[in-house]
C-alpha positions as CSV (number, residue, x, y, z in Angstrom):
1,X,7.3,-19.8,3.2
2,X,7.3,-18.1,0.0
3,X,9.3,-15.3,-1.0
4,X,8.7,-13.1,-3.9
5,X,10.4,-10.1,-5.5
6,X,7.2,-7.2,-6.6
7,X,7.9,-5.1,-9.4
8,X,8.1,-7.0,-12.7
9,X,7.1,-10.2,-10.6
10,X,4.0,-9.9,-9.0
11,X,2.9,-7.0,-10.1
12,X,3.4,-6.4,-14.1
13,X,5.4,-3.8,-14.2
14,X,7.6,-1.4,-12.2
15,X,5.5,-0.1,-9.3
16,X,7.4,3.1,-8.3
17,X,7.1,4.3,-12.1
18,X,3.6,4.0,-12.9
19,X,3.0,5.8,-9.2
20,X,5.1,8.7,-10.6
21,X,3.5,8.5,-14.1
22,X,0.0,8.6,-12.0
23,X,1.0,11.3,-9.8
24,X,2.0,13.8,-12.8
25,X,-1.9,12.7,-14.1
26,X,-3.3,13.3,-11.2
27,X,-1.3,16.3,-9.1
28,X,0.0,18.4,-11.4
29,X,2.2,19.9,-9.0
30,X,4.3,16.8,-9.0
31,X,5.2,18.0,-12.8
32,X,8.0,20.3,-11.5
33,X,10.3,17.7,-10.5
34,X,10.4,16.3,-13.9
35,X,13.9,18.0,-14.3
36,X,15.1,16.5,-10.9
37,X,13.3,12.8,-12.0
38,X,15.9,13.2,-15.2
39,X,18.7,13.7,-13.5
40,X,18.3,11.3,-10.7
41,X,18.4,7.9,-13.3
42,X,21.0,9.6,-15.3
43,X,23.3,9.6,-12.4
44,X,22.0,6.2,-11.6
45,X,22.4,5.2,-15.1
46,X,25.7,6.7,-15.0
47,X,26.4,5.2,-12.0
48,X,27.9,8.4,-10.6
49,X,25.3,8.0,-7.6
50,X,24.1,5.1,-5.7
51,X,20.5,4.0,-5.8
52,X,19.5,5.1,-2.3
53,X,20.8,8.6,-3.7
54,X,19.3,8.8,-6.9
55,X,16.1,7.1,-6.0
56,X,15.7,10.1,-2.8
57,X,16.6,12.9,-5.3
58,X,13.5,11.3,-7.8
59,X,11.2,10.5,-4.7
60,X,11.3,14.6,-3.7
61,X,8.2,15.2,-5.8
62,X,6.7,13.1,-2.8
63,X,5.8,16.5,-1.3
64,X,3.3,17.5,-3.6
65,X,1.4,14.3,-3.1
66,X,-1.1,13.4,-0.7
67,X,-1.5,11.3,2.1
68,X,-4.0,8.7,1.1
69,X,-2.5,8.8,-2.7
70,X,-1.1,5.3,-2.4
71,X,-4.2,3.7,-1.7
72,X,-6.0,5.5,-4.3
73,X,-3.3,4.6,-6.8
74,X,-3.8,0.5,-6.0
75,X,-7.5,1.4,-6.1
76,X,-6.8,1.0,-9.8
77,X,-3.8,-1.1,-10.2
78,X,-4.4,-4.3,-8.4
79,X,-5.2,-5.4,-11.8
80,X,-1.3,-5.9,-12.7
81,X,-1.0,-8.2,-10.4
82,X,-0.1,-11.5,-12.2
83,X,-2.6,-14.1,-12.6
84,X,-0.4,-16.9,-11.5
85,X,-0.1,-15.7,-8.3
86,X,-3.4,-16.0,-7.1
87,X,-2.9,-20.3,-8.0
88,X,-0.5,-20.6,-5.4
89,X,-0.7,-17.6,-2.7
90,X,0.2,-19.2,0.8
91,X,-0.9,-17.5,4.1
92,X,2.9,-16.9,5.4
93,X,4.0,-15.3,1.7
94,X,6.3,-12.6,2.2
95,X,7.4,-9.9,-0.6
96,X,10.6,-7.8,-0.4
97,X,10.8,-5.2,-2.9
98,X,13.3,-2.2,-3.3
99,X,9.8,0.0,-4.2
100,X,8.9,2.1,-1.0
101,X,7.1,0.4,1.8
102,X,4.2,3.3,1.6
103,X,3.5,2.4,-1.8
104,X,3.3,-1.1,-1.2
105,X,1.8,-1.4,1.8
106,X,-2.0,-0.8,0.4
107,X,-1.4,-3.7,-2.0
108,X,0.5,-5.6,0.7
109,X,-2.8,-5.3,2.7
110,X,-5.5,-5.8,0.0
111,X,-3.4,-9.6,-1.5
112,X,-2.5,-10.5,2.7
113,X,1.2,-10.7,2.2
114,X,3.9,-9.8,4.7
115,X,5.8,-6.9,3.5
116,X,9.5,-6.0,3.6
117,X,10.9,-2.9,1.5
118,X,12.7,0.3,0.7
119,X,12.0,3.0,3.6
120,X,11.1,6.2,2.5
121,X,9.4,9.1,4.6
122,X,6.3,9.5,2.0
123,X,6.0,13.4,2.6
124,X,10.0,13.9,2.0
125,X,11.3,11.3,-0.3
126,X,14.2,10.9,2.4
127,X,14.9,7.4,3.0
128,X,15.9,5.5,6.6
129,X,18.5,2.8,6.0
130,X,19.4,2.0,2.4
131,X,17.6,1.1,-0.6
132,X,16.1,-2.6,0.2
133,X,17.8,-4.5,-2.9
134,X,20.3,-7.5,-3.4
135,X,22.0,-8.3,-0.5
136,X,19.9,-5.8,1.7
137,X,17.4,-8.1,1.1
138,X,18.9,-11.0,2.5
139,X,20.3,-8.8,5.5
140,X,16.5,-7.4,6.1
141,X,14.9,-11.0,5.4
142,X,17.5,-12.7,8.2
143,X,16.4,-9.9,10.7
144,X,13.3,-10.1,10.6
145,X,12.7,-14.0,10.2
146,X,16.4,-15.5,11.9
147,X,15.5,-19.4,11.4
148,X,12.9,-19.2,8.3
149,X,13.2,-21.9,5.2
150,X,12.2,-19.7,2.5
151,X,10.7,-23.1,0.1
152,X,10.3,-20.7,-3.1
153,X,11.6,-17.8,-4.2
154,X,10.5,-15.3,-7.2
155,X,12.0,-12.8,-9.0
156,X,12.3,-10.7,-12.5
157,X,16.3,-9.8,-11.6
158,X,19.4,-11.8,-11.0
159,X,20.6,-8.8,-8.7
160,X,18.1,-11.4,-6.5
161,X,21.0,-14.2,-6.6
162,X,21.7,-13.5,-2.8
163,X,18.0,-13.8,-1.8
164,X,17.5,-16.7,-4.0
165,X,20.1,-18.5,-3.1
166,X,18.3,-18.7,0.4
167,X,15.9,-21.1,-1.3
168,X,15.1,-24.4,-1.7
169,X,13.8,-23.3,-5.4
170,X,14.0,-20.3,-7.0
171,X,12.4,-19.0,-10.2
172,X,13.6,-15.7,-12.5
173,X,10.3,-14.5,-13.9
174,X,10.8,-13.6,-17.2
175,X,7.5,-11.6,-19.1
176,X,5.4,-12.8,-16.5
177,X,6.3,-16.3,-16.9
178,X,8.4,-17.9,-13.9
179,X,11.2,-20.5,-15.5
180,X,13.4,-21.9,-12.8
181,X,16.5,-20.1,-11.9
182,X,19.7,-20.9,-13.3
């Protein structure tokens, strides 16, 4: 099987952003937590909190957004998926991404990947576990598939090294462009 990272691997960019950046378009109510969304990567940038902390304090402006908002949001996005992808997309690929699993999920189902990521309740921002990054990954991977050969791995960040190091390849995707891991 092959594993891929999401944000800044298969899809363009940073998936969790341009939701927030579409949700103060499109419910203006989400605009109030601006302030909070500040503070929560300065203490993350200051590393004064950790990310499952930071990232729940930003995802509280989750309650002024609907429901069905996540599929509405890939209704227009799929388009930053990378083109590569599509050349070598394998029935048993599997992505595990810090981004919420409620955000992913519509994209998840729409490219017919297995999906492993960060839970967050949707209406409260409040997340179960921890945030589903470096060695998480690997821990959440193992439990879910014990005795799986993971042939390729992909990924924009070397905070991966745990997952990658699962593989028999691994790639750090770099612009878009995936250049074998180092």
């Amino acid at each position: 099987m092959n594993v891929y990272d999401f944000d800044k691997t298969l899809y363009r960019r940073d998936s969790s952003v341009d939701f927030y950046k579409w949700c103060l378009r499109n419910y203006p109510r989400t605009r109030l937590s601006l302030p909070r969304a500040g503070l929560a990567f300065a203490l993350m940038g200051l590393r004064l909190w950790d990310k499952t902390r930071c990232k729940q304090l930003f995802y509280k402006y989750l309650c002024h957004v609907p429901a069905g908002a996540p599929n509405l949001f890939w209704q227009t996005h799929l388009d930053g998926i990378v083109p590569w992808y599509a050349a070598q997309k394998r029935p048993d690929d599997v992505v595990i991404s810090a981004s919420p699993e409620f955000l992913l999920r519509p994209a998840a189902e729409a490219l017919g990947f297995a999906l492993m990521a960060s839970r967050v309740d949707q209406a409260t921002g409040v997340y179960d576990g921890v945030n589903c990054s470096g060695a998480e990954k690997v821990r959440r991977f193992r439990e879910a598939y014990p005795d799986a050969r993971v042939d390729g791995f992909w990924s924009d960040s070397h905070s991966d090294g745990p997952m990658a190091a699962l593989a028999d390849r691994a790639f750090i995707v770099h612009r878009g462009v995936p250049r074998p891991w180092r």
